[in-house]
PQR file with spaces between the fields and no chain letter, atoms N, CA, C, O and H, PARSE charges and radii, in Angstrom:
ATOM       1  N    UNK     1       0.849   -1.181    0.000 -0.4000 1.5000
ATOM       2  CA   UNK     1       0.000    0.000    0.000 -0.0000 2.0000
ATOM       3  C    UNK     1       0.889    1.236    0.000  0.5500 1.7000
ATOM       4  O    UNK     1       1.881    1.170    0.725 -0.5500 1.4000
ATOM       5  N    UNK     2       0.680    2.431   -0.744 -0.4000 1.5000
ATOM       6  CA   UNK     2       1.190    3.550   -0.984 -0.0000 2.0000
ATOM       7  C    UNK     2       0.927    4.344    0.311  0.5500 1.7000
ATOM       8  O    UNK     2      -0.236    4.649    0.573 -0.5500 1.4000
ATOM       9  H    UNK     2      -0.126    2.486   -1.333  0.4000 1.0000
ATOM      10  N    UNK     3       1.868    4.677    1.087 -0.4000 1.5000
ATOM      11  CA   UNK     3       1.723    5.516    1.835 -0.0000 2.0000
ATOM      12  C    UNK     3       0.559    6.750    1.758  0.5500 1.7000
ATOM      13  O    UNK     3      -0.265    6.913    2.657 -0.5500 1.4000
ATOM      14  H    UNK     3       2.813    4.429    0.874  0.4000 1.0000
ATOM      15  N    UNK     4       0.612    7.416    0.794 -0.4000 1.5000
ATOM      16  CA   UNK     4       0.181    8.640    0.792 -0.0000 2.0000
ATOM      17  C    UNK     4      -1.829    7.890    0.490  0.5500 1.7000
ATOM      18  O    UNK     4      -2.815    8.573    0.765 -0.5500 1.4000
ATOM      19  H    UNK     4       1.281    7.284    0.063  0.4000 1.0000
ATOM      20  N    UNK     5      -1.897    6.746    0.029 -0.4000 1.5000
ATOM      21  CA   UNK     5      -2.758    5.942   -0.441 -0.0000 2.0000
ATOM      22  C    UNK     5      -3.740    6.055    1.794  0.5500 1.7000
ATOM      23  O    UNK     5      -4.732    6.761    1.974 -0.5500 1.4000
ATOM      24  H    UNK     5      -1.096    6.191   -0.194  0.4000 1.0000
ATOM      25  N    UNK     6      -3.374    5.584    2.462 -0.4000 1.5000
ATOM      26  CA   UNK     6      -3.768    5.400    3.450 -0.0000 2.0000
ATOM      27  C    UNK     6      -3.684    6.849    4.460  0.5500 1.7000
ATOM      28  O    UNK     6      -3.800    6.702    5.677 -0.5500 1.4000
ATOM      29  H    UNK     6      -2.568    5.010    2.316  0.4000 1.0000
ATOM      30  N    UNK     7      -3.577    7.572    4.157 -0.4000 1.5000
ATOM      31  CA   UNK     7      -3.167    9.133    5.218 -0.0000 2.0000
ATOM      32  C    UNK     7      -5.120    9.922    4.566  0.5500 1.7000
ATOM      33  O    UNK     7      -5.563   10.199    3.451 -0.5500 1.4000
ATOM      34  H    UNK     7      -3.483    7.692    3.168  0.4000 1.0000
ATOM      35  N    UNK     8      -5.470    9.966    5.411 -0.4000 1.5000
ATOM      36  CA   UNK     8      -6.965   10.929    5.365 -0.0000 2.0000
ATOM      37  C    UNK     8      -7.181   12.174    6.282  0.5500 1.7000
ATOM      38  O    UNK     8      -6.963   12.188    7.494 -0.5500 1.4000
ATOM      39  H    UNK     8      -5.110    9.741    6.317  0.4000 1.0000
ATOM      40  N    UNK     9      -7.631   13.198    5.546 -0.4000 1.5000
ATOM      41  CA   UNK     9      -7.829   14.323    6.217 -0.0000 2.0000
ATOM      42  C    UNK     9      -9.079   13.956    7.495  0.5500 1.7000
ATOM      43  O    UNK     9      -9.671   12.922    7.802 -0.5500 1.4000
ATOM      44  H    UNK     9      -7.808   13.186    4.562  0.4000 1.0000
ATOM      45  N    UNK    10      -9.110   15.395    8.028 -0.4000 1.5000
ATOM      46  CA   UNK    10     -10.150   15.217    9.469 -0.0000 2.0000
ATOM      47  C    UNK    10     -12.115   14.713    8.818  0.5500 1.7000
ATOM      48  O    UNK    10     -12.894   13.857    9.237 -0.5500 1.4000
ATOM      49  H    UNK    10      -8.629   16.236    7.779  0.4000 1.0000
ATOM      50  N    UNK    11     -12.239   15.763    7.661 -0.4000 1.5000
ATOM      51  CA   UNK    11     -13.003   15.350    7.156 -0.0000 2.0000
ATOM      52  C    UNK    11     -13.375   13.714    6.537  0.5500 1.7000
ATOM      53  O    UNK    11     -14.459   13.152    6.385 -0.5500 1.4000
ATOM      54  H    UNK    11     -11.606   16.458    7.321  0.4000 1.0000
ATOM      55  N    UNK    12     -12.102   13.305    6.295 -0.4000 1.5000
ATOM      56  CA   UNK    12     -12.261   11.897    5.808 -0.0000 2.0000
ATOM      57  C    UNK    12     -12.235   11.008    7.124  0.5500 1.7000
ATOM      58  O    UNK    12     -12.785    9.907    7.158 -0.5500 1.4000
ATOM      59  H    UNK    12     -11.221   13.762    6.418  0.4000 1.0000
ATOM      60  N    UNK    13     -11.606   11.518    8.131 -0.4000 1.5000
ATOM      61  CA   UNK    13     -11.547   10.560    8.624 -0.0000 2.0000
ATOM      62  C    UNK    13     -12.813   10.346    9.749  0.5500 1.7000
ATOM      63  O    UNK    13     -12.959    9.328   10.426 -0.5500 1.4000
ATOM      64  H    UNK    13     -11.159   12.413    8.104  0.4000 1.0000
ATOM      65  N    UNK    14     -13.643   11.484    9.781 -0.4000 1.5000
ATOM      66  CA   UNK    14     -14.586   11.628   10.722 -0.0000 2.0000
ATOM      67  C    UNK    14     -16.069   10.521    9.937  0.5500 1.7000
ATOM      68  O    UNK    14     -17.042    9.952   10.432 -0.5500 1.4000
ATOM      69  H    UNK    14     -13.524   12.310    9.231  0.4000 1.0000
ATOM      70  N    UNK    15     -15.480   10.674    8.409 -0.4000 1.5000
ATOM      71  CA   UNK    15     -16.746   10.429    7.765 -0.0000 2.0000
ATOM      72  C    UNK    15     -16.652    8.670    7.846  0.5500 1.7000
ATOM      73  O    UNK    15     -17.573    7.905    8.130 -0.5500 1.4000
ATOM      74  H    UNK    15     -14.689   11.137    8.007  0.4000 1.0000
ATOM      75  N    UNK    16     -15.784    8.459    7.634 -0.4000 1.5000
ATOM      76  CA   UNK    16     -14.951    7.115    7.913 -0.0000 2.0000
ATOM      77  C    UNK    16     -15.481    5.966    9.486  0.5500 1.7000
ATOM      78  O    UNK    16     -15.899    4.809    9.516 -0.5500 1.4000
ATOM      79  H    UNK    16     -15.036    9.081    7.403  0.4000 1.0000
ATOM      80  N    UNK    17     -15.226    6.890   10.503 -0.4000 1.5000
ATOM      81  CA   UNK    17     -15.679    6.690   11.930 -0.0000 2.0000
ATOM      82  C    UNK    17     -17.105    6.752   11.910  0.5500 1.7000
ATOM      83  O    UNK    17     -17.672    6.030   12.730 -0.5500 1.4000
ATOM      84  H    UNK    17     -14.886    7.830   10.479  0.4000 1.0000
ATOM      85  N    UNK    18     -18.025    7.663   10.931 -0.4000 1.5000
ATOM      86  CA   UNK    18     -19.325    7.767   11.417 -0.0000 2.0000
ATOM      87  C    UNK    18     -19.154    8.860   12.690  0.5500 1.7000
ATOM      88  O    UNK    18     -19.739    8.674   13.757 -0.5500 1.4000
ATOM      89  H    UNK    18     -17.564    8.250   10.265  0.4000 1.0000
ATOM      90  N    UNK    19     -18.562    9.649   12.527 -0.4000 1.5000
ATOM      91  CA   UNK    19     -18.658   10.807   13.551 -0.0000 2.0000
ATOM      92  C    UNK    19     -18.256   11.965   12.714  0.5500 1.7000
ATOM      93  O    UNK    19     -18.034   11.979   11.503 -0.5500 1.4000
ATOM      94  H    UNK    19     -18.086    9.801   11.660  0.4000 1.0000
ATOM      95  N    UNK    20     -18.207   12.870   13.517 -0.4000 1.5000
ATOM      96  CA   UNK    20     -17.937   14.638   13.013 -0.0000 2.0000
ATOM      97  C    UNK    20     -16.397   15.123   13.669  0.5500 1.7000
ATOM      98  O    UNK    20     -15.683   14.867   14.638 -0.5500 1.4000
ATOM      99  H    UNK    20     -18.388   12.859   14.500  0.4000 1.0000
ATOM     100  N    UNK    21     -16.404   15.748   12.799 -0.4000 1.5000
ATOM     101  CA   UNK    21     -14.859   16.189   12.717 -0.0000 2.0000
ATOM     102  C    UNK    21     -14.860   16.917   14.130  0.5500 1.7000
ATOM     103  O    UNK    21     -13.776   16.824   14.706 -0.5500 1.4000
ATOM     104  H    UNK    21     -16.984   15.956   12.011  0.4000 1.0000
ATOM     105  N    UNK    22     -15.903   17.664   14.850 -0.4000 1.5000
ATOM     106  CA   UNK    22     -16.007   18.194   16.519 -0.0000 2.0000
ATOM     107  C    UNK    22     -15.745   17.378   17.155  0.5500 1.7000
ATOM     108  O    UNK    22     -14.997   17.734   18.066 -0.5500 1.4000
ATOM     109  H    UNK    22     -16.784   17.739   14.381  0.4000 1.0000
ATOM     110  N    UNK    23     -16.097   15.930   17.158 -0.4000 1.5000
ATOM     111  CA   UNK    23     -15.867   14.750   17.685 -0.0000 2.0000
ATOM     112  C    UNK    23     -14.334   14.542   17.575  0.5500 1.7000
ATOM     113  O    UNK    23     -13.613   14.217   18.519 -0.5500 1.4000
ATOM     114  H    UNK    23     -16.704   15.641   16.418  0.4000 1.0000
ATOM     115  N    UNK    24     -14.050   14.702   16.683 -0.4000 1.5000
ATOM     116  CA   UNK    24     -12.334   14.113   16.882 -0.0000 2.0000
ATOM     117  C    UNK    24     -11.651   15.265   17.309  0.5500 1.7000
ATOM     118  O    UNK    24     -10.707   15.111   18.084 -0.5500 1.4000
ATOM     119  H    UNK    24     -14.635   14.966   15.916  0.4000 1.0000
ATOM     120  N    UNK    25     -12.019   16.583   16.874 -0.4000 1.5000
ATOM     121  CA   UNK    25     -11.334   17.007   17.528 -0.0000 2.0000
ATOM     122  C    UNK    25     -11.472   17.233   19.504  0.5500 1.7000
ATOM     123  O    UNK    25     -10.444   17.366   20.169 -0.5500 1.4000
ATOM     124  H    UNK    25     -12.786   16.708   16.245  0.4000 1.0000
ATOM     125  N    UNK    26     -12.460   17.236   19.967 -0.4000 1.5000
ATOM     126  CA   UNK    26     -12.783   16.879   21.242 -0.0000 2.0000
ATOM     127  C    UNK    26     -11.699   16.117   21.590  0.5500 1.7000
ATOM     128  O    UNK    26     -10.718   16.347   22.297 -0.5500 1.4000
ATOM     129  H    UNK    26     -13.295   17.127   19.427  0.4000 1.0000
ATOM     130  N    UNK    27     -12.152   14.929   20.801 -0.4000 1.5000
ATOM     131  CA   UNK    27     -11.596   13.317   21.712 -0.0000 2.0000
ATOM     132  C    UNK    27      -9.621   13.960   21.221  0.5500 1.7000
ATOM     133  O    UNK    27      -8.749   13.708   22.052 -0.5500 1.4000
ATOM     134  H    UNK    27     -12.949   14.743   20.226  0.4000 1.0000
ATOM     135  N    UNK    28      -9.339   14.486   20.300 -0.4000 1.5000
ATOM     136  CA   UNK    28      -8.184   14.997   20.295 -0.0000 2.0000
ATOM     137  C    UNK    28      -7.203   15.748   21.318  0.5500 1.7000
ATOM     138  O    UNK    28      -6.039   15.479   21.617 -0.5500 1.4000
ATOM     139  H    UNK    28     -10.048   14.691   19.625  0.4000 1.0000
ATOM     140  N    UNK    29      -8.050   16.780   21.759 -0.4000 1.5000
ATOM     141  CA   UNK    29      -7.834   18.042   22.402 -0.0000 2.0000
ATOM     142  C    UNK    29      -7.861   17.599   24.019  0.5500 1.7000
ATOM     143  O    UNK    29      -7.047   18.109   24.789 -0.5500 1.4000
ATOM     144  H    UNK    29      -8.996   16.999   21.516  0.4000 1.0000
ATOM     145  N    UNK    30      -8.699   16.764   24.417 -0.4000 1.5000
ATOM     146  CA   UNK    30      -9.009   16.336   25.702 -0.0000 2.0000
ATOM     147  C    UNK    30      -8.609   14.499   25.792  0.5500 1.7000
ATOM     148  O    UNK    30      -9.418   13.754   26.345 -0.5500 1.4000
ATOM     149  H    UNK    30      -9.360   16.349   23.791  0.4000 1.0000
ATOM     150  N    UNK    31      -7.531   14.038   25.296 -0.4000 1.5000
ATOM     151  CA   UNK    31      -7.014   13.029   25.086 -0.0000 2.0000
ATOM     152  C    UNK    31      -7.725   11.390   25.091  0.5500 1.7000
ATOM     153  O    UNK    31      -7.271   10.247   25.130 -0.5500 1.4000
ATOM     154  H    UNK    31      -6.874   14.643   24.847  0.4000 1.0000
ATOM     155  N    UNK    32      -9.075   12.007   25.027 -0.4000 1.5000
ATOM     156  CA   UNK    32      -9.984   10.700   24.595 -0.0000 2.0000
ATOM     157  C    UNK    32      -9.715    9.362   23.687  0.5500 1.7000
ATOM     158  O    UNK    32      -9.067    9.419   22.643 -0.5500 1.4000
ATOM     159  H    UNK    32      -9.445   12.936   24.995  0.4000 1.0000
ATOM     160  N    UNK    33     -10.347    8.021   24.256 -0.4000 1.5000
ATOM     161  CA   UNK    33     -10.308    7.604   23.331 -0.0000 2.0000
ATOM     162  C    UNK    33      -8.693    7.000   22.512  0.5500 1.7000
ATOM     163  O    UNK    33      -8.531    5.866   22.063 -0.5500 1.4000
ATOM     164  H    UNK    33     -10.874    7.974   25.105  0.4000 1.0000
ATOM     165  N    UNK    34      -7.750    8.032   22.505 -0.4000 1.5000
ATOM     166  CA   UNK    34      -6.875    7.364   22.391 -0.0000 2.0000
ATOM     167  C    UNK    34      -6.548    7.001   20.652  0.5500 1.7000
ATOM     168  O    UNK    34      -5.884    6.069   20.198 -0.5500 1.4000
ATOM     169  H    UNK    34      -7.882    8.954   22.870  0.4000 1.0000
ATOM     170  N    UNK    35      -7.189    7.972   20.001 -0.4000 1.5000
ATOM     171  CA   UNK    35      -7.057    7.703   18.457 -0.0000 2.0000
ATOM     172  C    UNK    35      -5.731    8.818   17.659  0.5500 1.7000
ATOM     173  O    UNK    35      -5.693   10.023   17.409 -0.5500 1.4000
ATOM     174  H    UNK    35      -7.728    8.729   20.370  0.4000 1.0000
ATOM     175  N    UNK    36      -5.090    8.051   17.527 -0.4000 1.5000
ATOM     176  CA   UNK    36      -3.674    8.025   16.723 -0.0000 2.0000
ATOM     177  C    UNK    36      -3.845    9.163   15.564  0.5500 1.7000
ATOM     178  O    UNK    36      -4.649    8.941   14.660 -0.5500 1.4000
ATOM     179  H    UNK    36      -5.121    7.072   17.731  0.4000 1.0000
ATOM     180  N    UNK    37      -3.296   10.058   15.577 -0.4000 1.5000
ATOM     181  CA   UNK    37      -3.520   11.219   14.484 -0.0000 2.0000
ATOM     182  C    UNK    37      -1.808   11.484   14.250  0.5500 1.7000
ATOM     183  O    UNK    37      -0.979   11.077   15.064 -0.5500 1.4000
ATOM     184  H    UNK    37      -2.642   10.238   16.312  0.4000 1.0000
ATOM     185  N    UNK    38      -1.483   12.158   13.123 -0.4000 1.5000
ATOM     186  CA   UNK    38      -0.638   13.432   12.800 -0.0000 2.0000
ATOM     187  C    UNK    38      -0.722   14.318   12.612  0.5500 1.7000
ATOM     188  O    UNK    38      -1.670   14.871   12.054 -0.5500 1.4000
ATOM     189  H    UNK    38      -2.156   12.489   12.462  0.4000 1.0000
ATOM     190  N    UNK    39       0.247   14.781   13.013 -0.4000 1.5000
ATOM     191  CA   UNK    39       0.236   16.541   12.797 -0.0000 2.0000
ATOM     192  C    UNK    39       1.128   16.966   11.895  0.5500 1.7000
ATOM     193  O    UNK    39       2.282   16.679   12.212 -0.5500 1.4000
ATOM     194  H    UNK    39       1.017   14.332   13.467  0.4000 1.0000
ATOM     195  N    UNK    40       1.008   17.575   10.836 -0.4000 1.5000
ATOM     196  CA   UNK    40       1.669   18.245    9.885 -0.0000 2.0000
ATOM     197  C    UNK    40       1.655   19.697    9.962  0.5500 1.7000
ATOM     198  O    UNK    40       0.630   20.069    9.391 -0.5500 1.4000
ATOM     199  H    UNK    40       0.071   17.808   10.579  0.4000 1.0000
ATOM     200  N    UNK    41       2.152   20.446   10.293 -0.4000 1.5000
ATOM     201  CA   UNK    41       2.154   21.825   10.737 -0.0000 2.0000
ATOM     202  C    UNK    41       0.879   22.015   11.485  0.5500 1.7000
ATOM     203  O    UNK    41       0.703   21.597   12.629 -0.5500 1.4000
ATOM     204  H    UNK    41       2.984   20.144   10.757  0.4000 1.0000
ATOM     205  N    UNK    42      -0.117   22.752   10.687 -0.4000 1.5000
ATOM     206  CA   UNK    42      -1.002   23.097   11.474 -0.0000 2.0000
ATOM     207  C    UNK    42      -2.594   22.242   11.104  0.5500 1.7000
ATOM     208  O    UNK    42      -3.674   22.547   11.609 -0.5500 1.4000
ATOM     209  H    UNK    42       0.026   23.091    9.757  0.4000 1.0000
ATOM     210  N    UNK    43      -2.303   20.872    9.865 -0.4000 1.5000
ATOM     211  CA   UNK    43      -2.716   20.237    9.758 -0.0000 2.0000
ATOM     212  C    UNK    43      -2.664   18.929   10.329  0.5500 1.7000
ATOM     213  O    UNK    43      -1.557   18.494   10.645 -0.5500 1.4000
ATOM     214  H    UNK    43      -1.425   20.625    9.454  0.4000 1.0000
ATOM     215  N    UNK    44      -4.200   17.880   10.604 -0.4000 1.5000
ATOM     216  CA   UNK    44      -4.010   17.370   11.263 -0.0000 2.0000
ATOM     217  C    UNK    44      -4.179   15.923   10.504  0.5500 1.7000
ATOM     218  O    UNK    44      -4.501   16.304    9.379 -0.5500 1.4000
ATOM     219  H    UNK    44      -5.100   18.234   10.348  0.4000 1.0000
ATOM     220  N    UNK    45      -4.162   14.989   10.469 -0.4000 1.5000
ATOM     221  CA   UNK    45      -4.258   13.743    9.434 -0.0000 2.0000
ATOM     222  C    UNK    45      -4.388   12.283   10.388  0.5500 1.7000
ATOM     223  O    UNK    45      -4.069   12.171   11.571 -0.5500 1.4000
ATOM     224  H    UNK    45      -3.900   14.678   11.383  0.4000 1.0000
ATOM     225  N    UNK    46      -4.968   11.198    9.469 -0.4000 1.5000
ATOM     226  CA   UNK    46      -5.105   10.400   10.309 -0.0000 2.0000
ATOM     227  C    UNK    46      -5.092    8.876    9.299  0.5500 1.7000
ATOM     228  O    UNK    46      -5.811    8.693    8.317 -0.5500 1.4000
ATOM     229  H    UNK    46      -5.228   11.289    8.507  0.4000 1.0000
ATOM     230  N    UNK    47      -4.016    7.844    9.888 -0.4000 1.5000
ATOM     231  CA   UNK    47      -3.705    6.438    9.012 -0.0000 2.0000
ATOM     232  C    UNK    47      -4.983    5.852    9.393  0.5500 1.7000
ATOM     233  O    UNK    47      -5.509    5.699   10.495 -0.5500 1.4000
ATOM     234  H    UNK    47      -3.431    7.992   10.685  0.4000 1.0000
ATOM     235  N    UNK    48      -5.490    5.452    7.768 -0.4000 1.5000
ATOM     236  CA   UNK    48      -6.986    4.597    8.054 -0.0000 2.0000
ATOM     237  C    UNK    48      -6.437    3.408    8.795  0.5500 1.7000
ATOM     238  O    UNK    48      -7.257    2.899    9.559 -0.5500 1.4000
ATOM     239  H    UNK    48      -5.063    5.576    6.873  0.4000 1.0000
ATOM     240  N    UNK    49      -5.121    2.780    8.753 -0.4000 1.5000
ATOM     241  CA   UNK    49      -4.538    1.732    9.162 -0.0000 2.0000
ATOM     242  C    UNK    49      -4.849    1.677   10.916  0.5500 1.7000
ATOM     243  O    UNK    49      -5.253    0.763   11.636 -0.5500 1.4000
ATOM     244  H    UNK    49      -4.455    3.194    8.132  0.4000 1.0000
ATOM     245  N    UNK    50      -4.525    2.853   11.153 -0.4000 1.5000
ATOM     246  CA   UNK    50      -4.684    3.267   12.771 -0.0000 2.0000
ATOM     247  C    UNK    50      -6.496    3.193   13.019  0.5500 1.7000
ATOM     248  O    UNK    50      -7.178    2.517   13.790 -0.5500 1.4000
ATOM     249  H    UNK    50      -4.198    3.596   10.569  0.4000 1.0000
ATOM     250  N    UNK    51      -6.749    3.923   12.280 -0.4000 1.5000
ATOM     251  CA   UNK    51      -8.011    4.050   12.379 -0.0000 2.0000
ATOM     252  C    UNK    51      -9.148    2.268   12.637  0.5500 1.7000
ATOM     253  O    UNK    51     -10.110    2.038   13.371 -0.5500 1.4000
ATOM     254  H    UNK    51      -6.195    4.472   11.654  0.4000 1.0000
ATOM     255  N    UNK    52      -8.391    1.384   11.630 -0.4000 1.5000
ATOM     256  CA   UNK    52      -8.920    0.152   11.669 -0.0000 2.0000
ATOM     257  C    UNK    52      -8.336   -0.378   13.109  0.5500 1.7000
ATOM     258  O    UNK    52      -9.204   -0.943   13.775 -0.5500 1.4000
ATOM     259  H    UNK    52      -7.611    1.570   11.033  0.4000 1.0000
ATOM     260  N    UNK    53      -7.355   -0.326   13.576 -0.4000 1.5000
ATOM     261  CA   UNK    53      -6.871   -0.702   14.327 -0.0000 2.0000
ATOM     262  C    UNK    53      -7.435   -0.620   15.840  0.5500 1.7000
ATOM     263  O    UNK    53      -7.444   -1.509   16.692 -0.5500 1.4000
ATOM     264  H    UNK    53      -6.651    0.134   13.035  0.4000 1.0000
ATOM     265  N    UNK    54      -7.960    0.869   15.932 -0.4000 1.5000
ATOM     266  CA   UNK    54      -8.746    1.930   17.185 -0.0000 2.0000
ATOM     267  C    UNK    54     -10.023    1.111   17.123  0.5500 1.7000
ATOM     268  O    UNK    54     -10.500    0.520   18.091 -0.5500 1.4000
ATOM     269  H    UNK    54      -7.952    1.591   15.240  0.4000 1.0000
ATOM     270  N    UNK    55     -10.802    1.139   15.254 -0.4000 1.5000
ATOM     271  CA   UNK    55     -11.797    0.344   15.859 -0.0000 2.0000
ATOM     272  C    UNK    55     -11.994   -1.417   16.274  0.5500 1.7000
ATOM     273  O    UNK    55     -12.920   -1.908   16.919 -0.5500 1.4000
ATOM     274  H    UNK    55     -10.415    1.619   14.467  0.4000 1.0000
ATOM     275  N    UNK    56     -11.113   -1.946   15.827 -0.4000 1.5000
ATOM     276  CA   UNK    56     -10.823   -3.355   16.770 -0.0000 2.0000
ATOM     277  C    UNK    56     -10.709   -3.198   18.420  0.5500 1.7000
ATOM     278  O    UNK    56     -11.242   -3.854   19.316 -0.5500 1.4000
ATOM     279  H    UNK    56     -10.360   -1.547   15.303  0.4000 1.0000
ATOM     280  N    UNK    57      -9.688   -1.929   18.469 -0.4000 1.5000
ATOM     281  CA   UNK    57      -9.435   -2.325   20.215 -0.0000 2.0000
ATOM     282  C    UNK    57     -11.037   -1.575   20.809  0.5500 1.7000
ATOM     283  O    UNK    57     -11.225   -1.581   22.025 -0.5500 1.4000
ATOM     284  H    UNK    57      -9.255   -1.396   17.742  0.4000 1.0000
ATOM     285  N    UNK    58     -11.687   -1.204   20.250 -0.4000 1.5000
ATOM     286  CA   UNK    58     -13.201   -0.590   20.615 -0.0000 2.0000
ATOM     287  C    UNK    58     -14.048   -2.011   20.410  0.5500 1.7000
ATOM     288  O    UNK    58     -15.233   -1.700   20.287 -0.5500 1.4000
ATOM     289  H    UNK    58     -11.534   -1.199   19.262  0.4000 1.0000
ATOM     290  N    UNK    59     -13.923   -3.075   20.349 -0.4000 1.5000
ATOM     291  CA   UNK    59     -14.770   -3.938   20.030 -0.0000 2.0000
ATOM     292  C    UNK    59     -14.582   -4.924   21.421  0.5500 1.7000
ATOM     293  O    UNK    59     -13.466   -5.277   21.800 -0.5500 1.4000
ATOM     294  H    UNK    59     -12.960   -3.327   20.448  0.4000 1.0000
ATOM     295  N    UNK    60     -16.038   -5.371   22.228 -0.4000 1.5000
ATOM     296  CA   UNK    60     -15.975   -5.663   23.783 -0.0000 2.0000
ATOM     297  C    UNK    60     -16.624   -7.161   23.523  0.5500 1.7000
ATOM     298  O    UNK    60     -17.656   -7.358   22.881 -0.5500 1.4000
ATOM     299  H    UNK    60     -16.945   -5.084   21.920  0.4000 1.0000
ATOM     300  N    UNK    61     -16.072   -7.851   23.949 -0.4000 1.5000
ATOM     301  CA   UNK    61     -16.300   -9.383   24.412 -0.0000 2.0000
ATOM     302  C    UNK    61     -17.342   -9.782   25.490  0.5500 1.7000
ATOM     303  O    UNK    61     -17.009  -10.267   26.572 -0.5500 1.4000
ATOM     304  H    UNK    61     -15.234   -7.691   24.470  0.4000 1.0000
ATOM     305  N    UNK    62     -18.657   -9.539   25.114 -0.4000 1.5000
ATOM     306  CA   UNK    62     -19.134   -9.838   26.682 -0.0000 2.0000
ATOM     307  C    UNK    62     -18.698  -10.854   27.506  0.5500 1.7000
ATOM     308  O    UNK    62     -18.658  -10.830   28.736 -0.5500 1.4000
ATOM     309  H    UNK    62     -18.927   -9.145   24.236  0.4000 1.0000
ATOM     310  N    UNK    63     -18.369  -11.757   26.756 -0.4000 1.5000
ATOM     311  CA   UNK    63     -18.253  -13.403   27.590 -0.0000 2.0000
ATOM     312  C    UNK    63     -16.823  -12.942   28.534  0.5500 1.7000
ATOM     313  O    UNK    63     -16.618  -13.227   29.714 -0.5500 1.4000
ATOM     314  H    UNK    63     -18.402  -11.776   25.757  0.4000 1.0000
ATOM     315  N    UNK    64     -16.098  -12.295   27.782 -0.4000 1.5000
ATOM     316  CA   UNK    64     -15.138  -11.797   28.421 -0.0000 2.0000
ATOM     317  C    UNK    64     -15.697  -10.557   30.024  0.5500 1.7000
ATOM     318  O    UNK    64     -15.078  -10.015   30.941 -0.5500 1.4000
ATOM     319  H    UNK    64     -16.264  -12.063   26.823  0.4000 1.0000
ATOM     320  N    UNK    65     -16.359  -10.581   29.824 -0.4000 1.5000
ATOM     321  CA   UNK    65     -16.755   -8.687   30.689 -0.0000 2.0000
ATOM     322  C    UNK    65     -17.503   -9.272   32.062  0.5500 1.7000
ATOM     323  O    UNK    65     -17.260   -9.121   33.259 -0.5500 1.4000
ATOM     324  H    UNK    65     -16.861  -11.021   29.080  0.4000 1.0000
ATOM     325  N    UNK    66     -18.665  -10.111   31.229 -0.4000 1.5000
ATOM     326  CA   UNK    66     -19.371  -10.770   32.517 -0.0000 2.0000
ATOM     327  C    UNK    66     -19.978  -12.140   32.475  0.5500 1.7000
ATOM     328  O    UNK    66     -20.980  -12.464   33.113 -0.5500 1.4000
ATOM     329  H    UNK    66     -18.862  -10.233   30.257  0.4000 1.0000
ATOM     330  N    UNK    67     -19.260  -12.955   31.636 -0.4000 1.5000
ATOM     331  CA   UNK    67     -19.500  -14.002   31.703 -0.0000 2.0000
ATOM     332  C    UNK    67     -20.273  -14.365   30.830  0.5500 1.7000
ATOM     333  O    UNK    67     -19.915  -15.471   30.424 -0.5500 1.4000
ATOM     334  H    UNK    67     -18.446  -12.692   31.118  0.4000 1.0000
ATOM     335  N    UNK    68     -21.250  -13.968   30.269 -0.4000 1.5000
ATOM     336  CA   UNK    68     -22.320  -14.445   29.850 -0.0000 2.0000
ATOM     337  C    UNK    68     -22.333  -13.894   28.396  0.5500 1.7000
ATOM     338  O    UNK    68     -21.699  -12.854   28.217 -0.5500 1.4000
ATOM     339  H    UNK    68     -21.541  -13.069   30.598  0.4000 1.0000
ATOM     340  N    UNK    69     -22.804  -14.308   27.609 -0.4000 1.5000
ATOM     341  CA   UNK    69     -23.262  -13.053   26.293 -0.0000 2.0000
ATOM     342  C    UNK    69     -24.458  -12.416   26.155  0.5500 1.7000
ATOM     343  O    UNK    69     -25.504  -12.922   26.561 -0.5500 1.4000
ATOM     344  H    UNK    69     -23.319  -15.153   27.755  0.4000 1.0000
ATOM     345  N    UNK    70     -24.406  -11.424   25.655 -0.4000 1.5000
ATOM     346  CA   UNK    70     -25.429  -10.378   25.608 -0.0000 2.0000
ATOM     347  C    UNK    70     -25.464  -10.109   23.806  0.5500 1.7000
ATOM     348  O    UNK    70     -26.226   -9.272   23.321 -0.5500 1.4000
ATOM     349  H    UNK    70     -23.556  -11.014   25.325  0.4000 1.0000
């Protein structure tokens, strides 16, 4: 994969998540969440690679949590 192929702006990447670019920047600014960005001067960018990655570790096991499934 081409580097430059996987790098998405805030707009892409909000649209991507199913959220709004206020949203990331929030969860940005107030260290939420924990989602992997760059910064290029005063731009901000984000690896869909990371992005797939954030949403795996967001994915909860009930059997794991409380035993049981839900």
């Amino acid at each position: 994969m081409k580097i430059g192929t996987d790098i998405l702006n805030q707009r892409q990447a909000a649209q991507y998540l199913g959220t709004t670019v206020g949203t990331l920047n929030s969860w940005r600014h107030c260290g939420k969440n924990t989602l992997p960005f760059i910064r290029w001067g005063n731009r901000i960018r984000y690896r869909k690679s990371d992005l797939d990655a954030w949403i795996e570790r967001q994915l909860i096991n009930k059997l794991d949590e409380g035993g049981e499934n839900v």
